[in-house]
N, C-alpha and C positions, 0 to 999 in steps of 0.2 A: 595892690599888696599881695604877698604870697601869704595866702592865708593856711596853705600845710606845711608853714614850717613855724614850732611850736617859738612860745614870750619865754617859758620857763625853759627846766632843763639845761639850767647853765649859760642862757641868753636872756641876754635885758628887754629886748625889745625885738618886734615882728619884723621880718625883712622886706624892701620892696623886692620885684622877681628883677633878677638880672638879666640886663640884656630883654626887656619887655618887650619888644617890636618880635621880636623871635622866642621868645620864653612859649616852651609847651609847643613849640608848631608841627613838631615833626613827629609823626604819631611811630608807636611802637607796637609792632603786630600781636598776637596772644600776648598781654599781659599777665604773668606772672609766669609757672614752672611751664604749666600746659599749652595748648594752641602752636602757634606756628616751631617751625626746623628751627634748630639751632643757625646754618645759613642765614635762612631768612633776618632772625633777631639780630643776628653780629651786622648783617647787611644796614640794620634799622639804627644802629649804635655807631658805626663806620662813620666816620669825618671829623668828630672834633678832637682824635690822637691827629690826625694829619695836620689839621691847622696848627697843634702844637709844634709837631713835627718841624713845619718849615721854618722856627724859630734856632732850631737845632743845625741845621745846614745854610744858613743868611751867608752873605757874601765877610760879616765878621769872621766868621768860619775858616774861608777862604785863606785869610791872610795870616790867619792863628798860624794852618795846618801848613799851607804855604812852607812860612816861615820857617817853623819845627821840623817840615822834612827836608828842607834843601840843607839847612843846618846841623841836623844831629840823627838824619837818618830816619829808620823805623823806630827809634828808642820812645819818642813819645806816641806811639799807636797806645802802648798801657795807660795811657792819660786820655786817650779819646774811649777807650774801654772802661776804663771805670768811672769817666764822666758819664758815661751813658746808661752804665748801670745804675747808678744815684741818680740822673734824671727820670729811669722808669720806674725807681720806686718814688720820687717826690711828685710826679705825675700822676701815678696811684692812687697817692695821698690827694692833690690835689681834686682829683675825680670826685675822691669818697666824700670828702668835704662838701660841694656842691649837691651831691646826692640824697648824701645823708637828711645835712641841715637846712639846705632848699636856700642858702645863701650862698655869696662868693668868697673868696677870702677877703678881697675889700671889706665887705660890708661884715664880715665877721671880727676882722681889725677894729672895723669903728662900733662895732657894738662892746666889742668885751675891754678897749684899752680907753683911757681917759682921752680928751680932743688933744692937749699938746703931746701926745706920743702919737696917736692915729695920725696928724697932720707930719709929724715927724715920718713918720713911717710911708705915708702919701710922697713927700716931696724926697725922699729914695725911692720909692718907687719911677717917679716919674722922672729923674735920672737916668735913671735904667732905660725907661721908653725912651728918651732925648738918646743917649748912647748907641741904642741899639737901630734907632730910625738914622742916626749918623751912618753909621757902620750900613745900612739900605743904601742912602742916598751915596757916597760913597763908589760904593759898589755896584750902583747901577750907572754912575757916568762913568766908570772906568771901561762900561760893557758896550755903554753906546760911543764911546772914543773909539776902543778896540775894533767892535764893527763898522762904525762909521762915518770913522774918522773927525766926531764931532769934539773940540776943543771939553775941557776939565769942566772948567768954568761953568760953560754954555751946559754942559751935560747936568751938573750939579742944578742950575737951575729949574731945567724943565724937569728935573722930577717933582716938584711941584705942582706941577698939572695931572699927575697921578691919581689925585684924587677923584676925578673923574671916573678911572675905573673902578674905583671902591665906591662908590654909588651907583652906576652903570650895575655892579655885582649884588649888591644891598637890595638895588630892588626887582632884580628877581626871585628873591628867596636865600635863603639861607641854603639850602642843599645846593644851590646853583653854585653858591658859592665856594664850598667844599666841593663841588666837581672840579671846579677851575684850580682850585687849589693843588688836587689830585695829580690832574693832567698835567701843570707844571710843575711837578713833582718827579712823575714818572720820566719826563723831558730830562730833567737834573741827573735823572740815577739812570737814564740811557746814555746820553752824552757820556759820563764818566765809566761805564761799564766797554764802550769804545775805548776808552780813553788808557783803560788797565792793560784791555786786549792789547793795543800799538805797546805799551811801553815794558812787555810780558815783565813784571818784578821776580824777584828771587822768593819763590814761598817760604822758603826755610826761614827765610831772614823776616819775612816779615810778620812770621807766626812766635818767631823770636821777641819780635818789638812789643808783642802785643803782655808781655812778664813785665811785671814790674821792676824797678831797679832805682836803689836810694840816690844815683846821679841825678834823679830828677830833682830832688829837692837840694844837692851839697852842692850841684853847681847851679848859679844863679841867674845865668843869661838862661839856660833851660827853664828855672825854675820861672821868669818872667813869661816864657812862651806856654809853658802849663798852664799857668795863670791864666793868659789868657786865654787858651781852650777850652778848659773850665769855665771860664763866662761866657764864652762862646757857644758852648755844649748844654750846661745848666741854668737856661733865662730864666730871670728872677719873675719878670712881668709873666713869662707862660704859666709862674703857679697862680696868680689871679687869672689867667685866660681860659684855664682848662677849668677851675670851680666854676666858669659860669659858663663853657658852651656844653657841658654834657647837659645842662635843665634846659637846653631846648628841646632834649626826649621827652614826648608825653609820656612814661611808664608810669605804671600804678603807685600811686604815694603811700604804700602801706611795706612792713617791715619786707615783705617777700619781694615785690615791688624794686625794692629798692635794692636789696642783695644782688636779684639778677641784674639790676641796670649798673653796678659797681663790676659785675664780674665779666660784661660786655665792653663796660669803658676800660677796663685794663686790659683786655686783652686788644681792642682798638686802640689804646695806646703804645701799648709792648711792642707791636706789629709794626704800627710805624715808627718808633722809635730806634726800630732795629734797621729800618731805612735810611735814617737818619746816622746811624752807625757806620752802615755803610758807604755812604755818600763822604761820608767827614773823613773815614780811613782811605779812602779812592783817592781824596785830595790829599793827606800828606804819603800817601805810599806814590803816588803821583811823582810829586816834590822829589823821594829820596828818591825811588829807581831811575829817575831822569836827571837831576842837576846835582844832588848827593853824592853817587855815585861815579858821577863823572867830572867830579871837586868845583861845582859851580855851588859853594854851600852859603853864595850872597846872595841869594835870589829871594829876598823877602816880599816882592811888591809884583800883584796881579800882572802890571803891563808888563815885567820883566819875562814873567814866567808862559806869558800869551808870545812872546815876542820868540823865545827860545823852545818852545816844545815843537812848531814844525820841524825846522833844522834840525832839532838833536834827536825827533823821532822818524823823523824821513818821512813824513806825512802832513802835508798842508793841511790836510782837513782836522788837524788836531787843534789847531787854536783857534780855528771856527767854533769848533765843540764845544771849548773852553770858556768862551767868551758865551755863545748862544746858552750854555748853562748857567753863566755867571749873572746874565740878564735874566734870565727866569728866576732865579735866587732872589735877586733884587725886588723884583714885580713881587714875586709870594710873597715878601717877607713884610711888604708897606702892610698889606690886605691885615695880617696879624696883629700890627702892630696899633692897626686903628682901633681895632676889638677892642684890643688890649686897652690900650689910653682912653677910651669911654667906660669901659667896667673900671678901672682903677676913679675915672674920676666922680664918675657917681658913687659907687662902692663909699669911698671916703667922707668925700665932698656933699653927695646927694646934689648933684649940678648937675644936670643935664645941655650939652649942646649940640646941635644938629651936626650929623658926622663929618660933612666937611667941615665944619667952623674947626671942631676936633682935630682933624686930618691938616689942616692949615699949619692950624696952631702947630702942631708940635712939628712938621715938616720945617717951616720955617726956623724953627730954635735947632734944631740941625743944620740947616742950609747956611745960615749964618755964619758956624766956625767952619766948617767945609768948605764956601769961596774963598775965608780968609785964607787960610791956610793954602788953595789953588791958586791964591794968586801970589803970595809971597814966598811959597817953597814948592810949589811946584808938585808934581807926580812922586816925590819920594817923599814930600810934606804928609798929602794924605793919606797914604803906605802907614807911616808911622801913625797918623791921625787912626786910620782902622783898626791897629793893631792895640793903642790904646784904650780904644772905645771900648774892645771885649774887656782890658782891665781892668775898668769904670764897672762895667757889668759885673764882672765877681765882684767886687767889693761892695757893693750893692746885694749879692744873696741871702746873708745872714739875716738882713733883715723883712724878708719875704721865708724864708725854710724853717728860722725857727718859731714864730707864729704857727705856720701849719703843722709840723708836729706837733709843738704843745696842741692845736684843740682836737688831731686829732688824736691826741692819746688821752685826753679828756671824756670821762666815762660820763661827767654830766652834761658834758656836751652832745658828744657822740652816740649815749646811750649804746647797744649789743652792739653796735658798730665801731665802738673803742679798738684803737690798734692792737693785737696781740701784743705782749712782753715782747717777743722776739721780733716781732715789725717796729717797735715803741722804739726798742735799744738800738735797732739798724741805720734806724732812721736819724736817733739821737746824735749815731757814731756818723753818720754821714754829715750832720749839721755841725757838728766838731771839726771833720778834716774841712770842709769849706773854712771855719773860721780859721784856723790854723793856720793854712794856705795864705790865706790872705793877711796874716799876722804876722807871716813870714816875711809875704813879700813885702808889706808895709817897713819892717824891719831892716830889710835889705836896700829899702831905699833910703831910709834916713842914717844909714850908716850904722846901725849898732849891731846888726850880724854880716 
């Protein structure tokens, strides 16, 4: 049991520590203001914004941005812009949380709401994981078809065996694992830093895209690709992922303690979030300066866009790049996604299963519509099927963002750590345009706007 995170103060009951196997392992050098650089401590706090990070760039990503640039240009970059800025402050948030109250947001769900809403709230959740593990699996046989030449189907299934390296990484340690994490990271945002250089875009225009503009929401095939960038940009599951991997820092559990380990986890998260930024604008500025601009504006679907970028950029080695980052997207994104689906299900449930059983589990309730779908429509089946899965994903955030506003603007929760007014309302107003968004698009489907 974590026994420094208090019963009272606005909580029913004591937390178990999340994520126990790794709770407290990774020590933090001078605790508190004094003792080690500044360096040093960011160095000590560095890794769990990355792991969030690679939730931000998943091969769902891919097909959002894809999609948005070969179709409408650079006009939605202002959508991957201010998805990113609401994920670095809901990141924030979810940091502070974990820090604070020595809980996850799971486990802070099942302490403060009654069991039929927590278990409500659990099985959205777990939605989200299923969608978001799709949108992996997915986009990892599209990478190993692309490379080589392995049939949908066939690829779709052996990511399955995947989980092998999510325990292969588990038991090394935790830091091991956020180096791998890293390395295929920095892989993703090389590849596509190649990938800008071949296709030089138009700066003006693309600094242009990045302004907002009310076409996003009055037209509605745009407004469905928002959509889904926005679930694709702002995972629901990463705001329970990020409350529990920052309490693998051993920092000091007292108010000072805790200030600086909040003011190290945002800025570890900001950092790669802006990575994250950039990778996701690489891929639809990608999209427009290459198939937009030269009116190929149907290019929704990864193999289309692997198939056409050497020809139209004069360079073979571009859809090598394409593909070789597409597969590290895939690879990172399982690693996250396993966290994730163990802190949600203990968080809720207080069930623990050993990380393959875990890893199984949810692999398989992906794999499932994934075959079906590769074997009855084929490559543009699960195109659609991905591009889905992020809409599944936003419609699923409200009920992960507004939970962590409300405790963290909760002063008896929170205690000195309560959000400022001006963080409280940002956050409020951010929790609004997601429902809205999604209130829209609900709207637009069933015909009444």
């Amino acid at each position: 049991m974590n026994e420094d995170a208090p019963a009272t103060n606005g909580w029913q009951t004591r937390s178990d520590d999340s994520l126990p196997e790794v709770f407290r392992t990774i020590p933090v050098p001078g605790a508190g203001l004094g003792g080690a650089r500044f360096w040093t401590k960011l160095g000590a706090f560095s890794g769990p914004g990355y792991l969030v990070a690679v939730g931000y760039m998943d091969p769902g990503n891919w097909a959002t941005d894809l999609a948005g640039g070969s179709r409408f240009g650079y006009t939605l970059l202002s959508v991957i812009l201010l998805s990113n800025i609401m994920a670095i402050v809901l990141q924030a948030l979810s940091a502070k949380l974990g820090i604070v109250t020595g809980r996850d947001l799971a486990q802070a769900c099942r302490d403060h709401y009654s069991r039929p809403v927590g278990l409500m709230l659990w099985g959205a959740c777990e939605l989200a994981i299923i969608a978001c593990d799709l949108a992996e699996v997915i986009g990892t046989a599209i990478a190993l078809q692309l490379l080589f030449g392995l049939p949908l189907v066939w690829g779709v299934c052996l990511t399955a065996f995947d989980v092998l390296l999510i325990l292969l990484l588990q038991q090394r340690g935790f830091r091991k694992l956020e180096a791998f994490v890293i390395a295929l990271l920095v892989i993703i945002a090389g590849c596509f830093a190649v990938e800008l250089a071949l296709s030089q875009p138009a700066i003006a225009d693309v600094l242009r895209g990045y302004v907002p503009t009310t076409q996003v929401v009055t037209n509605p095939a745009m407004l469905y690709i928002a959509i889904g960038i926005l679930g694709a940009t702002v995972m629901p599951h990463n705001l329970y992922l990020h409350s529990s991997v920052v309490q693998t820092r051993a920092f000091e559990r007292d108010d000072e303690g805790r200030r600086e380990a909040i003011r190290y986890a945002t800025i570890d998260s900001t950092v790669a979030l802006t990575l994250a930024l950039f990778v996701n604008s690489a891929i639809l500025i990608l999209a427009a300066s290459t198939f937009h601009v030269a009116g190929r504006t149907d290019v929704a679907e990864i193999g289309d866009a692997y198939q056409l970028l050497a020809p139209m950029l004069g360079v073979g080695l571009a859809s090598t790049l394409f593909a070789v980052a597409l597969l590290a997207s895939g690879q990172n994104s399982t690693i996250t996604a396993t966290l994730a689906g163990q802190i949600v299900m203990e968080g809720f449930l207080r069930i623990r299963l050993p990380a393959w059983q875990r890893r199984l589990i949810t692999r398989l309730l992906a794999i499932i519509p994934a075959v079906t779908v590769a074997i009855l429509y084929g490559e543009s089946g699960t195109a659609r099927l991905l591009v889905l899965s992020q809409v599944v994903l936003s419609m699923q955030l409200p009920f992960a963002v507004i939970p962590l506003v409300a405790f963290t603007s909760d002063r008896k929760k929170m205690g000195e750590f309560v959000n400022p007014a001006w963080l409280k309302w940002s956050a409020w107003i951010i929790a609004a345009v997601i429902v809205g968004l999604n209130l829209k698009l609900l709207a637009t489907f069933v015909g009444i706007a």
